[in-house]
C-alpha positions as CSV (number, residue, x, y, z in Angstrom):
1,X,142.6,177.1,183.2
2,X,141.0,174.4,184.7
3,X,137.6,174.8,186.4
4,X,137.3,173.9,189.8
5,X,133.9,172.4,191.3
6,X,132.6,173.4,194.5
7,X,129.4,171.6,196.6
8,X,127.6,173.0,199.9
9,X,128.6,170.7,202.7
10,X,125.3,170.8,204.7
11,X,126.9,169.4,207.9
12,X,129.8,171.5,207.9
13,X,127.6,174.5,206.1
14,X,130.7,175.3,204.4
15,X,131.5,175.4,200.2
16,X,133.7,172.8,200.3
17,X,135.9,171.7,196.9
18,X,134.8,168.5,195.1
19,X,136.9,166.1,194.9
20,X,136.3,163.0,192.4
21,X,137.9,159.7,192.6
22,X,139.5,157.5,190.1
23,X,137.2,155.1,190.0
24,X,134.4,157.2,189.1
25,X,136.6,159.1,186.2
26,X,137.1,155.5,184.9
27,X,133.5,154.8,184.9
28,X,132.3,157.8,183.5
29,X,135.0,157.5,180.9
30,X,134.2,153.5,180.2
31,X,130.2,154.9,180.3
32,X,131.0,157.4,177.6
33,X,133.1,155.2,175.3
34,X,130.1,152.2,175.4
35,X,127.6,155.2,174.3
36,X,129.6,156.0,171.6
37,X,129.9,152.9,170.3
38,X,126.8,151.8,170.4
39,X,125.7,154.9,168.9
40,X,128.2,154.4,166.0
41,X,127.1,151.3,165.7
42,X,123.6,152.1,164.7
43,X,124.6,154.7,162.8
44,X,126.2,152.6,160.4
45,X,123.6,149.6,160.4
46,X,121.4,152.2,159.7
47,X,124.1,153.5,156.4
48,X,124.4,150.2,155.3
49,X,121.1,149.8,154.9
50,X,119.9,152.7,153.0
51,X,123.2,153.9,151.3
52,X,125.4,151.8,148.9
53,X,128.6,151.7,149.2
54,X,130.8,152.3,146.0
55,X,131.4,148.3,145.8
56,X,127.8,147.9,146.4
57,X,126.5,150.7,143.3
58,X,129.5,148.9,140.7
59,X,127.7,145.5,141.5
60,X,124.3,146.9,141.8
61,X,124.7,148.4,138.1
62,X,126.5,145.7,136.9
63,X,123.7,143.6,138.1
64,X,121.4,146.0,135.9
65,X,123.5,145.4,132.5
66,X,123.3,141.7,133.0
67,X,119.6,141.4,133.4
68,X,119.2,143.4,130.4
69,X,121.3,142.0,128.4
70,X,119.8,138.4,129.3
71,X,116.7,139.4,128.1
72,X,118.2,140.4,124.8
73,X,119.7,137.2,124.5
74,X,116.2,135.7,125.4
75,X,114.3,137.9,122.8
76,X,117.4,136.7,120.0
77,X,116.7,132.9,121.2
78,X,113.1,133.5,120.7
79,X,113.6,135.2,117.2
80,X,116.0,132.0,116.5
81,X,113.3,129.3,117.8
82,X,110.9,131.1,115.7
83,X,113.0,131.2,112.3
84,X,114.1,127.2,113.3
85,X,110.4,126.3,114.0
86,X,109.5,128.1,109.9
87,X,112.8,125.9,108.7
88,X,110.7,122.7,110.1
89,X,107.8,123.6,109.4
90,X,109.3,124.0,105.3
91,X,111.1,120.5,106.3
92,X,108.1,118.2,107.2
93,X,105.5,120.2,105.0
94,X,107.3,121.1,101.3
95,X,110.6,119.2,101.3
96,X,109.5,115.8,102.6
97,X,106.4,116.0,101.2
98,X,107.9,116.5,97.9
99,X,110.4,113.2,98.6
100,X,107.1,111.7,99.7
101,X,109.5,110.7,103.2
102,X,107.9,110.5,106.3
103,X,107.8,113.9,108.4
104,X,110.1,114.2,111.6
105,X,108.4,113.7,115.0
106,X,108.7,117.0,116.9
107,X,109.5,114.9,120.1
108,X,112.6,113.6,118.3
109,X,113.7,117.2,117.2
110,X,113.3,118.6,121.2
111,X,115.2,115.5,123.0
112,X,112.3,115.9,125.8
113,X,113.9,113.2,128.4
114,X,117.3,114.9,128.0
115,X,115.9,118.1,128.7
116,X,114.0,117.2,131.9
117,X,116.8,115.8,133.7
118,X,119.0,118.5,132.9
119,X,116.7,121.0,134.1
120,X,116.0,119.0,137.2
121,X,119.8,119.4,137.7
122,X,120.4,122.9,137.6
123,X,117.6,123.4,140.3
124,X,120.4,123.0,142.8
125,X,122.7,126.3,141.2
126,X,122.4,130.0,142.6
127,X,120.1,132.0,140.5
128,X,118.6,128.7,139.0
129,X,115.6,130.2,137.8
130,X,117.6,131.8,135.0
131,X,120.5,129.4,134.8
132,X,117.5,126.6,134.5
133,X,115.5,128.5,131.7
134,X,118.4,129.8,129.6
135,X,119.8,126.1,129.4
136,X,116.7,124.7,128.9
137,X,116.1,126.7,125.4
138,X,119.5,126.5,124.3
139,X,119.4,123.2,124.9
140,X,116.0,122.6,123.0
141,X,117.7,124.9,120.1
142,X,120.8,122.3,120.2
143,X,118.4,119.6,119.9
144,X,116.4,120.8,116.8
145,X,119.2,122.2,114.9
146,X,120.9,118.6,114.8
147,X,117.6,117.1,114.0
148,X,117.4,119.9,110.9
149,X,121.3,119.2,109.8
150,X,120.1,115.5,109.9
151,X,117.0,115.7,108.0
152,X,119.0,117.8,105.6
153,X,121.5,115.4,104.9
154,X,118.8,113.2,104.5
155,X,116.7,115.5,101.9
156,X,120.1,115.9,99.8
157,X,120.5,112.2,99.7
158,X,117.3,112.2,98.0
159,X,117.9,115.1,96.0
160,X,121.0,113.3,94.9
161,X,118.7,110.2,94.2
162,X,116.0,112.2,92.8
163,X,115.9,111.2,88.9
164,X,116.1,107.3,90.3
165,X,113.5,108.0,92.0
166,X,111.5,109.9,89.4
167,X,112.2,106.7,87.0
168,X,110.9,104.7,89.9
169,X,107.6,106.1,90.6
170,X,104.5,105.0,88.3
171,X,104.3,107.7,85.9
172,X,102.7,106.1,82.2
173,X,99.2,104.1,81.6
174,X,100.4,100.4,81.7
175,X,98.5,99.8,78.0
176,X,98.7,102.3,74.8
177,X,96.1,104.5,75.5
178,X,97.1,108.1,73.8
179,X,92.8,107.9,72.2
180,X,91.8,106.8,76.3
181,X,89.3,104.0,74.4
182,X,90.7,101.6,76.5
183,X,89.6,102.5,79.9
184,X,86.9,100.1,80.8
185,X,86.6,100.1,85.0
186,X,87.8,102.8,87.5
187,X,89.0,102.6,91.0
188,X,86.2,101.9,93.8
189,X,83.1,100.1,93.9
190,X,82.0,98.7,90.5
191,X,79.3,96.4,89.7
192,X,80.7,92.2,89.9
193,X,80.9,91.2,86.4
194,X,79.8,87.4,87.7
195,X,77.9,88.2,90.9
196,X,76.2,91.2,90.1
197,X,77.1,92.9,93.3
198,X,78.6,95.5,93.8
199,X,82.1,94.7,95.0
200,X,85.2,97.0,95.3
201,X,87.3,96.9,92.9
202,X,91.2,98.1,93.2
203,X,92.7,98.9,90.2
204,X,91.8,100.1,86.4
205,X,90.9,97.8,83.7
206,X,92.2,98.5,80.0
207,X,90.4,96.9,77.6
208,X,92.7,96.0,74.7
209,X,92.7,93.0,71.8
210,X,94.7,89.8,73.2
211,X,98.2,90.5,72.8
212,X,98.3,94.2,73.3
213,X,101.6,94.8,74.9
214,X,101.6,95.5,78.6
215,X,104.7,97.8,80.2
216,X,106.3,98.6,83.1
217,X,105.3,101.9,84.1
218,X,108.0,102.4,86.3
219,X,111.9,101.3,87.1
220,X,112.2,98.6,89.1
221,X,112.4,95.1,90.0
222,X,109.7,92.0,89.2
223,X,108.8,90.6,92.7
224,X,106.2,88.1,91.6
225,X,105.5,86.4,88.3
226,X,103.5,83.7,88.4
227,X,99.9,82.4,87.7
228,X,96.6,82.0,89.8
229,X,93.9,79.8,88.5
230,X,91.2,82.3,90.3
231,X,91.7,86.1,90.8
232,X,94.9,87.8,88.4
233,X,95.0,84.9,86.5
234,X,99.0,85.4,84.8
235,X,100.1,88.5,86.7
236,X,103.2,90.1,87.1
237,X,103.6,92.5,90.4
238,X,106.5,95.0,90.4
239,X,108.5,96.5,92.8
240,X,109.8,100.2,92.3
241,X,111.2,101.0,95.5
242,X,110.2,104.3,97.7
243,X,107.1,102.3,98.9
244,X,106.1,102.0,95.5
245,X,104.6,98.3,94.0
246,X,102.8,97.6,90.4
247,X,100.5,95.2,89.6
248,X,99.3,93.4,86.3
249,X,96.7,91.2,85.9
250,X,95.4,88.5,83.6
251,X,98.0,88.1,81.2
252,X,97.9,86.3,77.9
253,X,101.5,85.5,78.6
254,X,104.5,86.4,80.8
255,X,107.5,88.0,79.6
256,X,109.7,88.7,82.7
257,X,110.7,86.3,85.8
258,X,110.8,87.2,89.3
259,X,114.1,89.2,90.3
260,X,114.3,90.3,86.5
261,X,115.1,94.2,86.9
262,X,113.0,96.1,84.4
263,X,112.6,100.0,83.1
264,X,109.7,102.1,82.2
265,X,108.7,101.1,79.3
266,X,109.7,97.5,79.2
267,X,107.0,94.8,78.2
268,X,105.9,92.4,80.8
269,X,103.9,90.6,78.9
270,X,100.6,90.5,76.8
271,X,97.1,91.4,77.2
272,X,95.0,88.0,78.2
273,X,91.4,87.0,80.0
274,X,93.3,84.5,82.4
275,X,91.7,84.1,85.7
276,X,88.7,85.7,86.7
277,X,88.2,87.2,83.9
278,X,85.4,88.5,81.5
279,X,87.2,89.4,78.4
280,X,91.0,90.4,77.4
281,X,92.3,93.3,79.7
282,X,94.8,94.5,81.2
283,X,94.0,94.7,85.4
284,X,96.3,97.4,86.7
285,X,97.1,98.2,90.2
286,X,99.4,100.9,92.6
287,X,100.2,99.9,95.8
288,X,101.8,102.3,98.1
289,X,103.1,101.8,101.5
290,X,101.2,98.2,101.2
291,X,97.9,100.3,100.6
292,X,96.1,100.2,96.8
293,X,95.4,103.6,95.6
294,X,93.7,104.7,92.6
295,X,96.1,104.8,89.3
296,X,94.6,107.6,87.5
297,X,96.9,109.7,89.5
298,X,99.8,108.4,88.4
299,X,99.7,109.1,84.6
300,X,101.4,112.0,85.0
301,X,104.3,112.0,82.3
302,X,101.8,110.5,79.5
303,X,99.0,112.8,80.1
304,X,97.8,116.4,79.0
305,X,95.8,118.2,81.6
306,X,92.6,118.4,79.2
307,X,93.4,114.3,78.7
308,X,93.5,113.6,82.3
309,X,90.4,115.4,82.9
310,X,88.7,112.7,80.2
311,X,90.1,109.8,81.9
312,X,88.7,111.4,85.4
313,X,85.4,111.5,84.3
314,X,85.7,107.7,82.6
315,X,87.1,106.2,85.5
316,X,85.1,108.0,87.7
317,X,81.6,106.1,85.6
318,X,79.9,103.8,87.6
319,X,80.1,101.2,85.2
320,X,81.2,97.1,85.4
321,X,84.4,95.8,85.9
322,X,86.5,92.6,83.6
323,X,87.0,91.0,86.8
């Protein structure tokens, strides 16, 4: 039953009934409605805010599995830049060394200007900061595993290559030497046998009879033989190849031209005094890389160890040079 609403009429003193119009229904009702909504409205600004919705958790936790699982993948890509950096490491220090090759810059291997710009360029992607540093290392992995593959072809080339090059290297005394009486002068700086000064000398000097046989103490090919009225006197200079050149000095005699391939072992010619000279010997030099280094260390295949550590200690004595 609907309530009826009554109001004290104080000019007519009379309980009269109330009566309310239209508009005023309207405007209560309108009045109402606005509250509501407004109400409702920060209700749910408020629920957004603090609760997730169902779409919101799946994303939230899917979010969650990704970040972990891009830090495994940055642990494994530091585990691989690790194992790659040991593999170069093996590269430049052991296998190259061994081939006596040059060691690969690690500039080269990294591709720095490639990887600068590319960064640069993914500055401008969503999430960039992870986008930017993921790319960055798997592109700095791409980088050094080509340079590995590349240096690897290049190490079986020389494995492949490897008893030329064994034939190549200097690797027997130039002169017959199996007593080592014929070492007169070492490597360094020896007393002038015509000045008296001390003056460095380059090479070894094996004293021998005129007409002791002199050989080749590598493969390779004669690049100079020819004859100086000062200095070497008749000499004969071989190339071996790998950055490897001979040099024999003061020949009696020639036995091989210029561009005349030879082998270890093969005579070049005889022991002489021409040049600057002081008596028959044979001058004997090894030239790496353009640089003279001494010889005793390259008697490998026509020494014992107790034999090299005689000729050590005799080319090591301070004493005078032939030449």
């Amino acid at each position: 039953m609907k309530k009826v609403k009554y109001f004290y009429n104080t000019q007519t003193l009379k309980y009269e009934k109330l009566v309310v119009s239209l508009r005023v229904k309207i405007l209560r009702i309108l009045g109402f409605l606005s509250a509501a909504i407004v109400t409702g409205a920060i209700f749910l600004s408020v629920a957004y805010r603090l609760v997730d919705s169902p779409k919101e958790k799946s994303l939230r936790a899917e979010l969650e599995a990704m970040k972990e699982k891009y830090d495994a993948l940055q642990g494994r890509m530091k585990e691989m830049k690790g194992t790659l950096a040991d593999l170069q490491d093996r590269d430049n220090e052991i296998y190259r060394v061994i081939f006596e090759a040059s060691p690969i810059p690690d500039s080269t291997r990294m591709g720095k200007v490639k990887r600068d710009e590319e960064a640069a360029q993914l500055q401008s992607f969503a999430s960039a900061e992870i986008v930017a540093s993921t790319s960055v290392l798997l592109k700095e992995l791409t980088n050094r595993i080509k340079a590995q593959e590349k240096s690897y072809d290049e190490i079986d080339k020389m494995i492949k290559n490897k008893q030329q090059m064994l034939a190549s290297i200097p690797a027997i005394q130039p002169v017959a030497n199996k007593d080592l009486k014929h070492i007169a002068s070492g490597f360094g700086y020896r007393i002038d046998p015509i000045y008296k000064t001390m003056k460095y000398h380059a090479g070894l000097d094996f004293a021998a009879p005129s007409g002791t046989p002199i050989y080749s103490t590598g493969d390779g090919v004669v690049e100079e033989a020819s004859l100086s009225d000062v200095g070497y006197g008749n000499h004969v200079v071989v190339r071996h190849g790998y950055g490897y050149k001979t040099l024999y000095g003061h020949m009696l005699r020639m036995k091989v031209k210029a561009g005349q391939a030879v082998k270890r072992g093969d005579v070049l010619g005889w022991v002489g005094s021409t040049g600057k000279s002081t008596g028959p010997h044979c001058h004997y030099e090894v030239i790496k890389n353009g640089e003279k280094v001494d010889p005793v260390y390259y008697f490998v295949t026509d020494l014992t160890p107790e034999q090299f550590d005689k000729m050590l200690k005799l080319a090591r004595s301070g004493n005078q040079s032939f030449d």
